[in-house]
C-alpha positions in Angstrom: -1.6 30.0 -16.7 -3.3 29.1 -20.4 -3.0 32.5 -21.2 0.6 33.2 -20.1 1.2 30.0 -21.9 -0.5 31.3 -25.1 0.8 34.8 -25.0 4.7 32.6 -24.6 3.6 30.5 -27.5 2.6 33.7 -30.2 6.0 35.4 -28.3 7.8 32.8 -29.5 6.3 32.6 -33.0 6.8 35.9 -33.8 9.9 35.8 -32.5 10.6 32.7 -34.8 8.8 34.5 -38.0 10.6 38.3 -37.0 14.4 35.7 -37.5 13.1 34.3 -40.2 12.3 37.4 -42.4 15.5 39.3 -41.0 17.5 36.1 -41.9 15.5 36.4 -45.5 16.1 39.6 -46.3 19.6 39.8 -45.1 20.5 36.7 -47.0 18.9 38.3 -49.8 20.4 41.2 -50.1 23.9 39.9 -49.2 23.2 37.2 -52.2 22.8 40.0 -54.6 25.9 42.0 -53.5 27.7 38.6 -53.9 26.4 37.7 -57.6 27.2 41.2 -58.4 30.9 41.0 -57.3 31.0 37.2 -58.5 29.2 38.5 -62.0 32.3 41.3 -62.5 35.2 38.9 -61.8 33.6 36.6 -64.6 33.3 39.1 -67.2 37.0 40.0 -66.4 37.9 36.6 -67.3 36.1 36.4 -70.0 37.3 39.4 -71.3 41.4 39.0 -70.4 43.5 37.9 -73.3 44.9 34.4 -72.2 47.8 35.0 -74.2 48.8 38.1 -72.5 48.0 35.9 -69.2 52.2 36.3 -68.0 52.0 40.0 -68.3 48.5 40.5 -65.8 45.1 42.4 -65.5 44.2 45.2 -63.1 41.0 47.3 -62.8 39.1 48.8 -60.3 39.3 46.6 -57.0 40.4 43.4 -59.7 43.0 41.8 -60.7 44.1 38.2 -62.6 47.4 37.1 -63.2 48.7 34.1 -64.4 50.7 30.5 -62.9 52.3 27.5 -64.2 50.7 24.0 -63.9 53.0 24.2 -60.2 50.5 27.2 -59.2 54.2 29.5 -59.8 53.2 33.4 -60.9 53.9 33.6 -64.5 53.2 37.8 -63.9 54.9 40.5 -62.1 53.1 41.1 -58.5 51.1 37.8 -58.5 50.0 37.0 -54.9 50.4 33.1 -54.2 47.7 30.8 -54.8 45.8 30.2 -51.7 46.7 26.6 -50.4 42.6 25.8 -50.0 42.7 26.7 -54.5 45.9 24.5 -54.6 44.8 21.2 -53.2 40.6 21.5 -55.2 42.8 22.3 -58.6 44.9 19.2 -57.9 42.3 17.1 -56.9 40.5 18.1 -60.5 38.4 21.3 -60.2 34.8 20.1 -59.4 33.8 23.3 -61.4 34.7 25.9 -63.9 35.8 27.8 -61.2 37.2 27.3 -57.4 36.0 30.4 -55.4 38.0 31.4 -52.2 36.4 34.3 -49.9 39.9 35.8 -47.8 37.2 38.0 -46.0 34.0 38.5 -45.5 33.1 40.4 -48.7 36.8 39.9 -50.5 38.2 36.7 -52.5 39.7 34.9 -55.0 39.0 33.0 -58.4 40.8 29.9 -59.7 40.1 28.9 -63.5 41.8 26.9 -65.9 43.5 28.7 -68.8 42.5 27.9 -72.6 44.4 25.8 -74.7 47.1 27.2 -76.5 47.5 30.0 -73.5 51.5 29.9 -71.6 49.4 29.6 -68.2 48.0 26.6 -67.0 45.6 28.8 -64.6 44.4 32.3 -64.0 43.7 33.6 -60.4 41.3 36.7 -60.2 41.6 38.3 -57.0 38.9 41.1 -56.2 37.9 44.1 -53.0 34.4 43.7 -53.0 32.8 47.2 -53.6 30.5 46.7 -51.1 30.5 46.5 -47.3 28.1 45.6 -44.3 26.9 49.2 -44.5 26.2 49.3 -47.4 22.9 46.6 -46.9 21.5 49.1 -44.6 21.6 52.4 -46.4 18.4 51.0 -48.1 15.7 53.2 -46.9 13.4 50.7 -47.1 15.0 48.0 -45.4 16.2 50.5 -42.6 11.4 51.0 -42.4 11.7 47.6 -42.5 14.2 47.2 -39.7 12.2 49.9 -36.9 9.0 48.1 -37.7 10.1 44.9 -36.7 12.1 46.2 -34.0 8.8 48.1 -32.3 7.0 45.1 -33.2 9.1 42.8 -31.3 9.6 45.1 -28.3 5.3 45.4 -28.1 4.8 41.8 -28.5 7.4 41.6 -25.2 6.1 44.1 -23.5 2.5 42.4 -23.9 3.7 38.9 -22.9 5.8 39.5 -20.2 3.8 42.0 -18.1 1.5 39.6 -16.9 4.6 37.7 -15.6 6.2 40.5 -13.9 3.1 41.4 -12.4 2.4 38.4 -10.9 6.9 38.4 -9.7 6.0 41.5 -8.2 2.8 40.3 -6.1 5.1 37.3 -5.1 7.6 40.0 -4.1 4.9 41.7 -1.7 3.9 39.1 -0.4 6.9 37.6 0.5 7.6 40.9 2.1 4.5 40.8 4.2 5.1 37.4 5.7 8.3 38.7 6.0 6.8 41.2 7.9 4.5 38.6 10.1 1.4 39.3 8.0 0.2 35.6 8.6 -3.0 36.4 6.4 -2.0 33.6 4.5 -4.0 34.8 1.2 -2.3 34.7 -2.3 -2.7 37.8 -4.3 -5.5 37.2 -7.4 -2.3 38.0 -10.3 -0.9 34.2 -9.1 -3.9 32.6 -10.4 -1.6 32.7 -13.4 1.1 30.8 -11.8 -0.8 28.1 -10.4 2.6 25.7 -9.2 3.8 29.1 -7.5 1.1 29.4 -6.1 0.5 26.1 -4.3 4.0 26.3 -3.8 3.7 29.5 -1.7 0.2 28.2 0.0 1.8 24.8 1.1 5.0 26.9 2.8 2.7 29.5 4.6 0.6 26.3 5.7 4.2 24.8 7.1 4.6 28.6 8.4 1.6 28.7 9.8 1.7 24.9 11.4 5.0 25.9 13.1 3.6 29.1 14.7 0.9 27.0 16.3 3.2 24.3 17.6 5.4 27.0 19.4 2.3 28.7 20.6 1.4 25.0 22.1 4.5 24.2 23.0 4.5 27.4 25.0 1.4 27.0 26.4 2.2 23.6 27.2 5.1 24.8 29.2 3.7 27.3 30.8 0.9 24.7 32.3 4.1 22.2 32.8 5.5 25.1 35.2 2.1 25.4 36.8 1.7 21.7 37.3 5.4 21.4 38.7 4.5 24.1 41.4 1.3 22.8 42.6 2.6 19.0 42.4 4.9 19.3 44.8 3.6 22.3 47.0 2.0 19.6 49.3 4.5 16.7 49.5 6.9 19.8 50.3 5.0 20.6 53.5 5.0 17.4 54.2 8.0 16.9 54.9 8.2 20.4 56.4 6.3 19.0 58.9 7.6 15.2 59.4 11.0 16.5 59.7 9.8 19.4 62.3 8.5 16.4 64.3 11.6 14.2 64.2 13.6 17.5 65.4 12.1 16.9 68.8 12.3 13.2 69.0 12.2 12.8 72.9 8.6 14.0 72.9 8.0 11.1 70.3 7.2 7.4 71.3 8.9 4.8 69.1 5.6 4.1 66.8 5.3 7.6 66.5 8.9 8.1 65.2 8.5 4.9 62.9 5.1 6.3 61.1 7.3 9.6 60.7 10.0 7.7 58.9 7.2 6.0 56.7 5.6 9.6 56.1 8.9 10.8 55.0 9.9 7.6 52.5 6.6 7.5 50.8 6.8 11.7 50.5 10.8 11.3 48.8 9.1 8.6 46.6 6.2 10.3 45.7 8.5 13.2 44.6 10.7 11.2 42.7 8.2 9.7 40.6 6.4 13.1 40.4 9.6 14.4 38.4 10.3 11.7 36.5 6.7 11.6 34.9 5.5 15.2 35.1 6.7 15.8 31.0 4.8 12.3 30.4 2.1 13.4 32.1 2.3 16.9 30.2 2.9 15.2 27.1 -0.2 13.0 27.7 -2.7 15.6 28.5 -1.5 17.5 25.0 -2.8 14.2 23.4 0.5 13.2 22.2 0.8 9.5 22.8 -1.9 7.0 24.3 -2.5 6.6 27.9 -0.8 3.9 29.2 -2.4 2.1 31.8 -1.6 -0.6 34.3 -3.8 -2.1 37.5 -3.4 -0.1 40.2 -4.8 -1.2 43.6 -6.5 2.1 44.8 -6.9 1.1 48.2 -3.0 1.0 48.3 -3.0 4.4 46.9 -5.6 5.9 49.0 -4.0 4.5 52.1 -0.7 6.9 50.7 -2.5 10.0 50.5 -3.9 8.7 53.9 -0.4 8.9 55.3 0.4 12.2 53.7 -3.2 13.9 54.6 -2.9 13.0 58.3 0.3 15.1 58.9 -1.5 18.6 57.4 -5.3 17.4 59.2 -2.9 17.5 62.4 -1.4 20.7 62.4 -4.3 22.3 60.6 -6.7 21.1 63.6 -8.7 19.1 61.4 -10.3 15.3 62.1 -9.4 13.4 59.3 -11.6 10.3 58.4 -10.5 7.6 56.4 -13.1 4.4 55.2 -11.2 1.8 53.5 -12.3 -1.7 52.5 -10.2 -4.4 53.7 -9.7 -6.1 50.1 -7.9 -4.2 47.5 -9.8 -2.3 44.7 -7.8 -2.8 41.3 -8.7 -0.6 38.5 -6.8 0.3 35.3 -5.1 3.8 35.6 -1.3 5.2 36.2 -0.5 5.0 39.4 1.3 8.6 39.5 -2.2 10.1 38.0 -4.1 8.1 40.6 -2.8 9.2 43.3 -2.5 12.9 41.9 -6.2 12.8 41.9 -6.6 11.3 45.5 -4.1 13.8 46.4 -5.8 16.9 45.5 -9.3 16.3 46.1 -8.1 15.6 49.6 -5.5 18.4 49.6 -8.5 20.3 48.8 -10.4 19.7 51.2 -7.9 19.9 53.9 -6.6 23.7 52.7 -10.0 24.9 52.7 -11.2 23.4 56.2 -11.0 25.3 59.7 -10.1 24.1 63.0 -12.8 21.5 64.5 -14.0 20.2 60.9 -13.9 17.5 59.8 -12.6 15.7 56.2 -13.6 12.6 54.8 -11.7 10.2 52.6 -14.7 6.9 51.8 -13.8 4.1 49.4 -16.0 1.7 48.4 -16.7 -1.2 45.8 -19.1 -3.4 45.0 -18.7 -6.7 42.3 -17.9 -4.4 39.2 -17.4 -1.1 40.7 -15.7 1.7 42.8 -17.2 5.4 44.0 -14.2 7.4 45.9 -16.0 9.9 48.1 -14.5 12.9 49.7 -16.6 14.9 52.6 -15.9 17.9 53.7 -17.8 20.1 56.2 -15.8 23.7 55.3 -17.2 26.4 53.6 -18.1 24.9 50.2 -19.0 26.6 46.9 -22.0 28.4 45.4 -24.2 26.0 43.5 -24.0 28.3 40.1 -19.7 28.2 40.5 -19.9 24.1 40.9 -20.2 24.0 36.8 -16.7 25.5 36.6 -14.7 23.8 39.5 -13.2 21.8 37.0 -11.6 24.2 34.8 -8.0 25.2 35.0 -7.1 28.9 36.8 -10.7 29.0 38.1 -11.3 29.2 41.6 -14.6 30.4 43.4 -14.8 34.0 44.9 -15.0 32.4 48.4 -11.5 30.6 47.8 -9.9 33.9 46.9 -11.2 35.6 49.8 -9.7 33.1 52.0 -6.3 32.6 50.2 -4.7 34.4 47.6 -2.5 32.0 46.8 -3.2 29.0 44.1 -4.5 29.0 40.4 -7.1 26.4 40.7 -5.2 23.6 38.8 -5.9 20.9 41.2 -9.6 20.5 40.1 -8.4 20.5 36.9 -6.3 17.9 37.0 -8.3 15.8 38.6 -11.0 15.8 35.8 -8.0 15.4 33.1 -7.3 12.1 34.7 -10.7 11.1 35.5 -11.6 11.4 31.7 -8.6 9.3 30.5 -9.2 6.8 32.9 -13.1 6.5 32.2 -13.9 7.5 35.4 -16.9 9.8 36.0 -16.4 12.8 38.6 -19.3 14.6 40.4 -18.4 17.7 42.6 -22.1 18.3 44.7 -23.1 21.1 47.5 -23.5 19.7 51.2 -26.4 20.6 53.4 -25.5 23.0 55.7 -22.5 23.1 54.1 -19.6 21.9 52.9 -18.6 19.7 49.6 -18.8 16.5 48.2 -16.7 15.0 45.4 -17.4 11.8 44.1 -15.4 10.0 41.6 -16.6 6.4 40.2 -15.3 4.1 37.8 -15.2 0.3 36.8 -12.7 -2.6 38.3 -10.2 -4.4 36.5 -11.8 -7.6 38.1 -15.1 -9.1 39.6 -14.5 -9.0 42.8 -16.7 -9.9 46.4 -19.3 -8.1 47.9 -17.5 -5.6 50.3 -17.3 -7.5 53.9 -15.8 -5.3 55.9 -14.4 -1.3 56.5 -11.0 -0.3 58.1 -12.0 3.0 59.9 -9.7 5.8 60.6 -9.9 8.8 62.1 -6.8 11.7 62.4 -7.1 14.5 64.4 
C-alpha cells in the first residue's frame, strides 16, 4: 500500500508539474501574440492624425475612427462603442487606454483624443492576425507537446498497473468463490490493498461461518429425524399392544383393564412431552443453551418405564424384574431426558432378550448417592465392541445379525444425558453372558439409609 501510495503521490506531481508547464508555455506564447497585436494598435494611434480623426483610419485587420464626448461616430462606418468602453470612459478612464476583447483573439481600443482634435475619443478596433493554430505550428513546442504527452501516459501506465493488477486478482477471486472455491486465500497482488483485503478475508470468514452452520444445522436435523424415529418407536408398540389387550376385554379382570388404562395414559403423555421437547433436546445436545435442570424423583420415573417395559417383557416372553426403594430418589436432571435414558437402557435390554430370560431394572441409594443397574441375561457384546457402545450409528455385529433394523442411537443418547447430568455410565460384560449397565450419580438431598425394596417381577 506505501508504494501504490507513493507511485499516486509522484502521479500526481507530475501530473501537477506536466499543467503547470503546459499552462506556462501556453500563457506565454498567447502573451506574446497579445503584446504583438496590443503593440500594432498603439503605433496606429500614435501615428493617426487626430485632426483627421472624423474622416477614419483603416489598415490591415485595423481600424480607428472617431466619437463625440456622447460616444456618437464622428466617421463614416464607425461601429458603436461597446457599452463595457462606455460606462469605464464615464466613470474616468482608469488608464490611457480601456481595452475590450469581442473575441478570443479580436478587440477594441478606447483612448482619449488630444486637445485641440474635433473628437473627444478614438476607438481602434482590430482582427488579431493570429489564431489558436497558430501557437502550435511551432516545431518546438509541437517536441515539446509529444514529450509530455508520452511522459504522462508512462508515468500512468507505471502507477496504475499495480492497481489493476491487484482489481483483476480481486476479479478472480471473486469468480472462484463464486464458483464454490472456499480456499479462502487472498491472492499475494492484495498485499497492496490491505482494507480490500481484510475486507474480502472478513466476508469469506462470514461465508465460510454460514457454510458450517447449514452443514450443522443439517446434520443436526438429520440426527433430529433419527431421534424422532427411535423416541417413539417404543411408546408406539406400546400402545399397539395395550390397545390389542383392551380389544378383548372379557378375557380381562377389572385390575387388569385399569393397569391397561394407566399403560395407555402415561404412554399418550410420554408422547406428548416427547414432541414438545425433542427440538429442546436437539437444541441442547448441539450446545446451544444451558441445561436446565429440575429435581426429578427417579424412583417415579423408573416406576414409568416400569409400566411401559412390562407390556413388551410380556409378549416378548421375558421375566421382567424391577427393585425399587420405597423412598423416593431426587436427583437434578430433566425429567423427559431421565426417563429417555431409563427407557432405552431397558428397551435395550428387552429387544435383545429371548424367550425365558430374564431383565433387570435395580435402583438403589445410599445417603448421597444413586447407581441405576440394568441386568440382562441375552446375548451380550464382545468385550473389545463395549468401548464403542456409546457412540451414535454403532451397533455390535451380533446386534446386526439378529435385527437389521435400528441405528444404535439409544446408547448414545443415553451417554449424552448422563454427561449433562453428571452422571457416570459403565456398560460391563456378564459371566456367562449377558450385559450390565450401570449408571451412578449424586442426590439433590441427604437422604436415609435405604430400609426397604419394592420387588417386582413381569413375566
Amino acid at each position: 500500500m506505501k508504494r501504490l501510495g507513493l507511485r499516486m503521490t509522484l502521479l500526481a506531481l507530475l501530473g501537477a508539474s506536466v499543467g503547470l508547464v503546459a499552462a506556462g508555455f501556453f500563457g506565454v506564447r498567447f502573451g506574446v501574440h497579445l503584446g504583438e497585436d496590443t503593440g500594432r494598435v498603439i503605433e496606429a494611434l500614435a501615428r493617426v492624425d487626430a485632426r483627421r480623426c472624423t474622416e477614419g483610419f483603416a489598415e490591415d485587420r485595423l481600424t480607428i475612427h472617431g466619437y463625440d464626448a456622447a460616444f456618437q461616430p464622428l466617421s463614416p462606418g464607425a461601429p458603436a462603442v461597446p457599452a463595457v468602453l462606455r460606462e469605464r470612459a464615464r466613470a474616468g478612464l482608469r488608464h490611457p487606454a480601456e481595452l475590450y476583447f469581442t473575441r478570443a483573439w479580436d478587440g477594441d481600443m478606447l483612448v482619449p483624443a488630444p486637445a485641440g482634435a474635433p473628437c473627444a475619443h478614438l476607438m481602434a478596433r482590430w482582427t488579431s492576425t493570429h489564431r489558436l493554430r497558430d501557437v502550435f505550428r511551432d516545431e518546438g513546442l509541437l517536441a515539446l507537446t509529444l514529450l509530455l504527452g508520452l511522459t504522462t501516459a508512462f508515468i500512468l501506465w507505471l502507477g496504475l498497473r499495480p492497481l489493476r493488477q491487484a482489481i483483476e486478482r480481486l476479479r478472480q477471486l471473486v469468480v472462484r468463490l463464486d464458483a464454490a472455491d472456499r480456499s479462502g486465500a487472498s491472492p499475494p497482488e492484495l498485499r497492496h490493498l490491505p482494507a480490500v483485503e481484510a475486507a474480502l478475508e472478513r466476508s469469506i470468514e462470514r461465508v465460510h461461518d454460514r457454510l458450517a452452520t447449514i452443514e450443522a444445522q443439517r446434520a443436526a436435523m438429520a440426527a433430529f429425524l433419527a431421534d424422532v424415529a427411535h423416541d417413539v418407536k417404543t411408546p408406539l408398540a406400546s400402545l399397539h399392544l395395550t390397545i390389542d389387550e383392551l380389544g378383548d376385554p372379557a378375557t380381562l379382570s377389572e385390575a387388569e383393564r385399569d393397569s391397561a388404562v394407566q399403560r395407555l395414559s402415561g404412554d399418550v403423555v410420554y408422547l406428548r412431552n416427547l414432541f414438545a421437547n425433542l427440538a429442546l433436546a436437539a437444541r441442547l445436545r448441539d450446545g446451544e443453551v444451558p441445561v436446565a435442570t429440575e429435581t426429578v424423583d427417579l424412583r417415579e420415573v423408573a416406576e414409568r418405564v416400569r409400566l411401559r417395559a412390562a407390556v413388551l417383557a410380556k409378549r416378548k416372553g421375558l421375566a421382567l424384574r424391577v427393585e425399587l426403594p420405597r423412598e423416593a430418589v431426587p436427583v437434578s436432571a430433566s425429567a423427559l431426558l431421565a426417563e429417555r435414558v431409563l427407557e432405552n437402557l431397558v428397551d435395550n435390554s428387552l429387544l435383545h432378550g429371548a424367550d425365558g430370560e430374564t431383565v433387570v431394572l435395580r435402583l438403589r441409594a445410599d445417603a448421597e448417592t444413586f447407581e441405576l443397574a440394568i441386568l440382562d441375561d441375552g446375548p451380550g457384546v464382545p468385550p473389545q465392541e463395549l468401548p464403542r457402545l456409546g457412540e451414535r450409528t454403532f451397533r455390535s455385529d451380533a446386534a446386526r445379525q439378529r435385527d437389521q433394523h435400528g441405528s444404535g442411537l439409544g446408547l448414545a443418547i443415553v451417554g449424552e444425558a448422563c454427561a449433562r447430568f453428571g452422571w457416570t455410565l459403565r456398560l460391563e460384560a456378564r459371566a456367562p453372558r449377558g450385559l450390565a449397565a450401570y449408571v451412578g450419580g449424586p442426590l439433590t438431598q441427604r437422604r436415609q439409609p435405604m430400609r426397604s425394596v419394592a420387588t417386582t417381577t413381569s413375566s
